[in-house]
N, C-alpha and C positions, 0 to 999 in steps of 0.2 A: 504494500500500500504506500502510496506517496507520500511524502514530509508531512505534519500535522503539529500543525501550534500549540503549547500551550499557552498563556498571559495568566503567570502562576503569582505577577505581582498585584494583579486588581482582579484577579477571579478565583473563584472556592470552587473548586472542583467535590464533588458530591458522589457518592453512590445513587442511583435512579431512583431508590426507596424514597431519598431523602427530598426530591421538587413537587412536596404536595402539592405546590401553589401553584404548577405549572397550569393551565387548561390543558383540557382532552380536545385535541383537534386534528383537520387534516385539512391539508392545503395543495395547492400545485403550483410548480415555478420551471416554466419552460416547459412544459411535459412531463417533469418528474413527481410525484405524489409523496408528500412530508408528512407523516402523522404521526403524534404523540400521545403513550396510551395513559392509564392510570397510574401507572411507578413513575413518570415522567421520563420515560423510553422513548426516545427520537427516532424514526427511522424515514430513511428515504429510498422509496420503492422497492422498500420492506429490508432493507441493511441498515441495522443500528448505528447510530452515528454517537460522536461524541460532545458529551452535554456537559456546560460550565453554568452555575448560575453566579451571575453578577448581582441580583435583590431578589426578592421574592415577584419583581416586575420585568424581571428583563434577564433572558437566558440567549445562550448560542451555543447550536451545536454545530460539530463539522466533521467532514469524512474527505483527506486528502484534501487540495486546496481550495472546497467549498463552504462557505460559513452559511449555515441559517440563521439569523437573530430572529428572535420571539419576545416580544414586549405586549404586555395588558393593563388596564388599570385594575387588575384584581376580580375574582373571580372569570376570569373570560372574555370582559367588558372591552370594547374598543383595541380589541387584538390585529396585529401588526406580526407578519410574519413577511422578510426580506433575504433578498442574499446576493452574497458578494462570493465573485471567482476569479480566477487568475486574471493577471493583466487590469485589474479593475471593474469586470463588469460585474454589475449590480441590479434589480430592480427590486419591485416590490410582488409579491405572490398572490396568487388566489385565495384565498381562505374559502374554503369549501362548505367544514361544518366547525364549528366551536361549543364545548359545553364545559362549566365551569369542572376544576376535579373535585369541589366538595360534592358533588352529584351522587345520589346514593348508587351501588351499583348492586343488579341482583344475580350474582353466579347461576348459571344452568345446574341443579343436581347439586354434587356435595360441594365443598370448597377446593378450590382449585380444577377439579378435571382431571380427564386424561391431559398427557402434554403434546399429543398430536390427533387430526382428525382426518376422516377418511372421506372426500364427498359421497356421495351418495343419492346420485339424483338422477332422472332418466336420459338426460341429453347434457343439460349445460347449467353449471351455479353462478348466479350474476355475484360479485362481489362489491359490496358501498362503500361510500367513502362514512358513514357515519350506521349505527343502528336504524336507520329505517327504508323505506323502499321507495322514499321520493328522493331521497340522499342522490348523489350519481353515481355511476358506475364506473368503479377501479380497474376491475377485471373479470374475466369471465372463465370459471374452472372448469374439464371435464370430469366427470362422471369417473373415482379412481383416486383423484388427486390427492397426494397426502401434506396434510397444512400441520402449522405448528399452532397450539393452543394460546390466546396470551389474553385468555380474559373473557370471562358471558354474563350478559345481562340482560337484562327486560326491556323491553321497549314495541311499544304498539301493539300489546296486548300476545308478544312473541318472545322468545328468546333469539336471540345476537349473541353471536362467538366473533371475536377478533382475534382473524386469522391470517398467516404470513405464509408464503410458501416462497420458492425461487425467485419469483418473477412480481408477487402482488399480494398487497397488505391492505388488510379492511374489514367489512361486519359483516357476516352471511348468515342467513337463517341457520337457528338449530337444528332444525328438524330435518336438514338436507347433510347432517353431517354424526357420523358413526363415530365410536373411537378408533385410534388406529395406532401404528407405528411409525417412528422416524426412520433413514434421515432426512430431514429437510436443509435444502441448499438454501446460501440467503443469495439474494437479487441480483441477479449483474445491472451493475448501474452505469452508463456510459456517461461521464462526464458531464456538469451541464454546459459547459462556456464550447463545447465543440459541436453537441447535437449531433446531427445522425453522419458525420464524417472525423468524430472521435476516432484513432489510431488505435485505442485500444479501453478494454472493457475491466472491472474490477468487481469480484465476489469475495466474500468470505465465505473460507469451509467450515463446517460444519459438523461433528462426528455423531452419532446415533449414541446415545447415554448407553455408556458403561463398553463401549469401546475407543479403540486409541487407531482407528484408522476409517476410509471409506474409498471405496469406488465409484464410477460413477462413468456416463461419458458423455461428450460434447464434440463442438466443430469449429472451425474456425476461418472466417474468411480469406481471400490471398491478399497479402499483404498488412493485414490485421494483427493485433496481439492479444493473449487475455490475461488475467492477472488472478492469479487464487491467493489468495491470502489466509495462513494458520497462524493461532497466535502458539507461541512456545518457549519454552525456559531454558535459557541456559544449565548445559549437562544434558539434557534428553537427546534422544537419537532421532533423526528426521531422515524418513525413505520417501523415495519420489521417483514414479517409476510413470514415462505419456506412451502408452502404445496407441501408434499413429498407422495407418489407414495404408500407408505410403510414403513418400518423400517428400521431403520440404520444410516438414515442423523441426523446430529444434526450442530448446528451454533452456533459462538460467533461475538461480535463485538468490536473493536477495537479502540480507541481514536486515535486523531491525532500522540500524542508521545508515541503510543502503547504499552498503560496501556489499562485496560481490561473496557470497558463500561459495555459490559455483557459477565459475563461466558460462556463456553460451555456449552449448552441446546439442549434438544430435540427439532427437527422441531414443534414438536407441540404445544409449547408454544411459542407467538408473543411476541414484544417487541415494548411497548410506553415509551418513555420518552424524557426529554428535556435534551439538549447538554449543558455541561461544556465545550467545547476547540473548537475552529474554525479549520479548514481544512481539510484533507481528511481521512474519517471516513472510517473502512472498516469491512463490513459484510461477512466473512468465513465459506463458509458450508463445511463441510466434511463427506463422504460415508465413513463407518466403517466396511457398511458392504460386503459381499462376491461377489455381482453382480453389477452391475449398476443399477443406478436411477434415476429417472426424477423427477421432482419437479418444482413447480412454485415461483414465487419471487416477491414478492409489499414489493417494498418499497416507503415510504412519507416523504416530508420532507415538514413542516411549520413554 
């Protein structure tokens, strides 16, 4: 993941339990979809981002060189969500839905839940930007899909689960949603100051609870890049192995203060060793060549 500020001399950095005063909202700035749940968890286009609060009025989160600020006069009121990106661009975003966090919330079932869900539906599950069905539409799951859990309550006489998969974070009926198992991938978010001729894509991975690895596969266009991102501790052992389709791809990886772990290599040489620096490590595959590709990804982390 790319360079990330902190301003550790005029900001408090928090655990998410601790921004009750944040509002629950969701917003869109350029295409991308910002919503923050009841722990005062930031995400954009369902990848958590990182959250500073400055007052119990005015927070910023940011992922790589994106800043959101978030300002209200208390409870939800006259809320302001903006953002600044590389090179200085700036605007101001859509506020979609806003509701204050002291809002009571009513859990589906017992406290907490399962921690993923399965859709469930016979064709397609629209997904909201807020609990209800006039809300707009975030995304739309198939029948199959497995979401991560982050939260259910009541609303218009129904229950609302806010749910995260890969691609799309938001409310979806209860009753269209089974329990299920992980893993859930979190979002590729392509930059926003680039739009749709970004150079390259960034996720963070994910492991399924109670394992220390995952597979999975993907593609990538020619002349594109994509970015996984694990976060990990110095001393643990990190494998990283891309089985690629064909010719063209080749990977590096990344230290936290992005110095080179490992050079640019062909997919078809893996990569074992043990970590020098704690935090988030990041493995970049890039298509070199003329078409698109598909390739698989394990990575381990012990």
């Amino acid at each position: 993941m790319a360079l990330r500020s902190f301003f550790l001399a005029t900001a408090l950095i928090l655990p998410a339990a601790a921004f009750a005063e944040m509002p629950v909202f969701s917003a869109q700035c350029m295409g991308n979809y910002i919503d923050a749940d009841r722990t005062g968890t930031v995400r954009i286009n369902g990848a958590v981002m990182d959250v500073e609060r400055f007052n119990k009025h005015y927070y910023q989160a940011r992922m790589e060189s994106l800043t959101i600020s978030i300002s209200h006069e208390g409870g939800g009121r006259d809320l302001i969500v903006s953002f600044t990106g590389p090179g200085g661009a700036n605007g101001v975003c859509t506020v979609l839905g806003v509701e204050s966090a002291a809002a009571p919330a009513a859990p589906e079932g017992g406290a907490g839940g399962p921690d993923h869900f399965t859709v469930n539906v016979d064709t397609r599950l629209k997904v909201h930007s807020q609990p209800s069905t006039s809300s707009p539409t975030v995304g739309i799951l198939p029948t199959g899909t497995v979401v991560e859990n982050l939260g259910c309550r009541q609303a218009e006489g129904r229950n609302w689960c806010h749910i995260a998969d890969g691609d799309v974070s938001g409310w979806a009926a209860a009753e269209f949603l089974i329990e299920g198992t992980g893993p859930v991938r979190s979002a590729r978010a392509t930059p926003v100051h680039a739009g749709n001729e970004a150079s390259h894509t960034t996720e963070r991975v994910r492991f399924p609870r109670g394992s220390t690895g995952t597979e999975f596969a993907d593609s990538l266009a020619p002349g594109k890049s994509h970015r996984f991102v694990v976060g990990a501790s110095n001393g643990q052992d990190l494998y990283v192995r891309i089985a690629a389709d064909g010719p063209g791809l080749s990977y590096r990886i990344l230290n936290p203060n992005h110095t080179a772990l490992l050079d640019e290599v062909r997919t078809d040489m893996e990569y074992r060793g043990q970590l020098w620096q704690s935090g988030d490590h990041v493995i970049e595959v890039f298509n070199r060549g003329g078409s698109a590709m598909s390739f698989r990804v394990i990575i381990g982390v012990e």
